[in-house]
C-alpha positions in Angstrom: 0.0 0.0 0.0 3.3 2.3 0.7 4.2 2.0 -2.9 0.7 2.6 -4.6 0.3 5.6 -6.7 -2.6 8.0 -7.5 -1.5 8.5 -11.0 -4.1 11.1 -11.7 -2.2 13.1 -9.0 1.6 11.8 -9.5 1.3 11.1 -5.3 2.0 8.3 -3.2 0.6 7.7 -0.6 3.7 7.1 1.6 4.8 10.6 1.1 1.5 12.1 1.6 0.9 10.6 4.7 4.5 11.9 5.7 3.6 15.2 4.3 0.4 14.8 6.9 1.9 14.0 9.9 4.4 16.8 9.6 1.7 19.2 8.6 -0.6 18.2 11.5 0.8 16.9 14.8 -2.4 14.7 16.0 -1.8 16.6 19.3 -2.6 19.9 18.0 -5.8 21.7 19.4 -7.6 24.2 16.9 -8.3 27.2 18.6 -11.7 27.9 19.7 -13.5 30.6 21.6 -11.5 32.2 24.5 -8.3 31.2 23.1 -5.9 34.1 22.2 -4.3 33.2 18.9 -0.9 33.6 18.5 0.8 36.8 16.9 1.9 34.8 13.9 3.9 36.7 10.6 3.5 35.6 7.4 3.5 37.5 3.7 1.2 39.4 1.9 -0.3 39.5 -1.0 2.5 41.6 -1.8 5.1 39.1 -0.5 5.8 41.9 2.6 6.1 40.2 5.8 2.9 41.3 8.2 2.2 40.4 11.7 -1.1 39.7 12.9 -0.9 42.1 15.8 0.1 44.7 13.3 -2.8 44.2 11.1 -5.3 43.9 13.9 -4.1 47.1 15.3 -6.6 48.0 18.2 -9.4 47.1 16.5 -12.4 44.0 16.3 -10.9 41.7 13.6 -12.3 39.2 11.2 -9.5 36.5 10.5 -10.2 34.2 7.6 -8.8 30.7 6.6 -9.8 29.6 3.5 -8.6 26.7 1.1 -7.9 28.6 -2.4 -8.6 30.6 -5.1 -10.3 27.3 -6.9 -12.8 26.5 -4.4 -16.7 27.4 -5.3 -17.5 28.0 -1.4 -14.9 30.3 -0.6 -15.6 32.0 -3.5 -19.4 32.3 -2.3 -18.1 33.3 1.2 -15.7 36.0 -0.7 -18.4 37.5 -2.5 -20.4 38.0 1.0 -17.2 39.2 2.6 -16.6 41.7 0.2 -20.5 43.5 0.1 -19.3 44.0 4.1 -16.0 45.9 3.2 -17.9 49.3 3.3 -18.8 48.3 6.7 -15.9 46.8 8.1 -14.1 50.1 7.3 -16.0 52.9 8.8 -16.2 50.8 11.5 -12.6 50.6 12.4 -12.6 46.7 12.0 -10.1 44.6 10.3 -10.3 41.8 8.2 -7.7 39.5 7.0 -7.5 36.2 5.0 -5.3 33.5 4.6 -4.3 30.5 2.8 -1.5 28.1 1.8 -1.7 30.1 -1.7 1.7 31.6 -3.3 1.2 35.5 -2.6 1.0 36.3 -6.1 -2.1 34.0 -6.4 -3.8 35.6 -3.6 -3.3 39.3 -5.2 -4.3 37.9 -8.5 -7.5 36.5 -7.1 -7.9 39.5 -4.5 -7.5 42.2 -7.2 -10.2 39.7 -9.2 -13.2 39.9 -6.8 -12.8 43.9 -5.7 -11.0 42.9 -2.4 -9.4 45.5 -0.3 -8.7 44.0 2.9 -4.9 42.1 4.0 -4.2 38.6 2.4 -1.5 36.3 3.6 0.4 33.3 2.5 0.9 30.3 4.6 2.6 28.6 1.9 5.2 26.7 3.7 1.6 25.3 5.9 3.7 26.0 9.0 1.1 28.2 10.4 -1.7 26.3 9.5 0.3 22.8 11.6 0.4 25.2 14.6 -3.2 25.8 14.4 -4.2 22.1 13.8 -6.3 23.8 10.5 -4.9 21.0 8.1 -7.8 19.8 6.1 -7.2 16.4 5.4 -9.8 15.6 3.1 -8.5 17.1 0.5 -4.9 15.0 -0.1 -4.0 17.4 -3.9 -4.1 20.9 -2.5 -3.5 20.0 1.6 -5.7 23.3 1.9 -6.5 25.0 5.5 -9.7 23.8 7.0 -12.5 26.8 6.2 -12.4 28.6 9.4 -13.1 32.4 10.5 -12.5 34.1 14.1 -13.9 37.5 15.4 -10.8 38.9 17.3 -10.5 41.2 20.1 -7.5 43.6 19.9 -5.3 41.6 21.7 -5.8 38.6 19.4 -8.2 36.8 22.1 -11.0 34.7 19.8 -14.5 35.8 20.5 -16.2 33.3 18.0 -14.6 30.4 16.4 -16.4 29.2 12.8 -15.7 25.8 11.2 -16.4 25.8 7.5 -15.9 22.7 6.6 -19.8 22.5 5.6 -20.9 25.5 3.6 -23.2 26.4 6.8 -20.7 26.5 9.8 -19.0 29.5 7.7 -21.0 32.8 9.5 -23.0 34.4 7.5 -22.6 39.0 7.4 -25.1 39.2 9.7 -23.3 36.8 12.2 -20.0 38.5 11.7 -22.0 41.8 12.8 -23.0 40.9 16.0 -19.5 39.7 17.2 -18.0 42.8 15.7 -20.3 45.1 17.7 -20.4 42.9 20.6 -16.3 43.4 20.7 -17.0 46.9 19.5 -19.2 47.2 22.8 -16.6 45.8 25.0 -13.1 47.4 23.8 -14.8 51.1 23.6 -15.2 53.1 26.5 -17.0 55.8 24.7 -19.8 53.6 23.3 -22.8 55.0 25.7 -22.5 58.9 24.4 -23.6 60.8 26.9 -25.9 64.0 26.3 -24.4 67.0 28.0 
């Protein structure tokens, strides 16, 4: 079974099951709710070195994994994300996505759908076996598991989506009410009082 060969995909399954267990330590917990994530840097679509911190800035933050360019639902999800743009900016929120693509893909395919927010390349999939997102359905591309967080400024996860199926990705209206529910809690000036 070591030796046998997908020869539509020029694999074998030895080497991609290597390839897996270095990618994914079984030990490795996704992070969920509560969590902070850590201040990872990786490049953008630009191939400039950004880290997360930097990007969030002191501001609620959408964080996007997604597996690619090629896949129909994250293309679906993309066109959702970018109708909130508008909002996400005037509301001093931040949104980022990422993915094992090559940076120039990701600015291709950013520039193709009207996105203005941060993309950034995990291409080397060491970020994505720290975070146990490794989805291993999918044994040609080795693509990040579909997940989104709503981030606090200091990176801590207020809402943890898995994407998997279509329906576990949130929706704009989901993404709202964490926004303003981190909104609520990180601005002291959110009552106005009348003088």
């Amino acid at each position: 079974m070591a030796d046998q060969r997908d020869d539509r995909r020029g694999v074998t399954l030895e080497r991609y099951a290597r390839q897996q267990s270095s990618t994914m330590p079984s030990t490795t917990q996704r992070p969920a709710s509560g969590d902070h994530l850590i201040d990872f840097e990786l490049p953008d679509q630009n191939g400039n070195r950004r880290r997360l911190s930097e990007l969030v800035g002191g501001d609620p933050a959408v964080l996007q994994f997604y597996r690619g360019f090629w896949c129909p639902k994250d293309q679906a999800q993309f066109r959702a994300l970018v109708q909130l743009q508008d909002q996400v900016e005037v509301a001093y929120t931040r949104m980022i996505s990422v993915s094992v693509d090559r940076p120039e893909v990701e600015a291709a395919f950013r520039a193709g759908i009207g996105a203005r927010w941060t993309f950034l390349s995990d291409e080397s999939r060491e970020l994505q076996a720290q975070l146990g997102l490794l989805e291993t359905t999918d044994t040609v591309h080795r693509p990040y598991v579909p997940t989104v967080f709503t981030l606090y400024p200091d990176l801590k996860i207020h809402s943890a989506y898995n994407g998997y199926w279509f329906w576990g990705r949130p929706s704009n209206a989901e993404l709202a009410v964490d926004l303003r529910a981190i909104t609520r809690a990180i601005r002291s000036d959110w009552e106005v009082r009348a003088r």
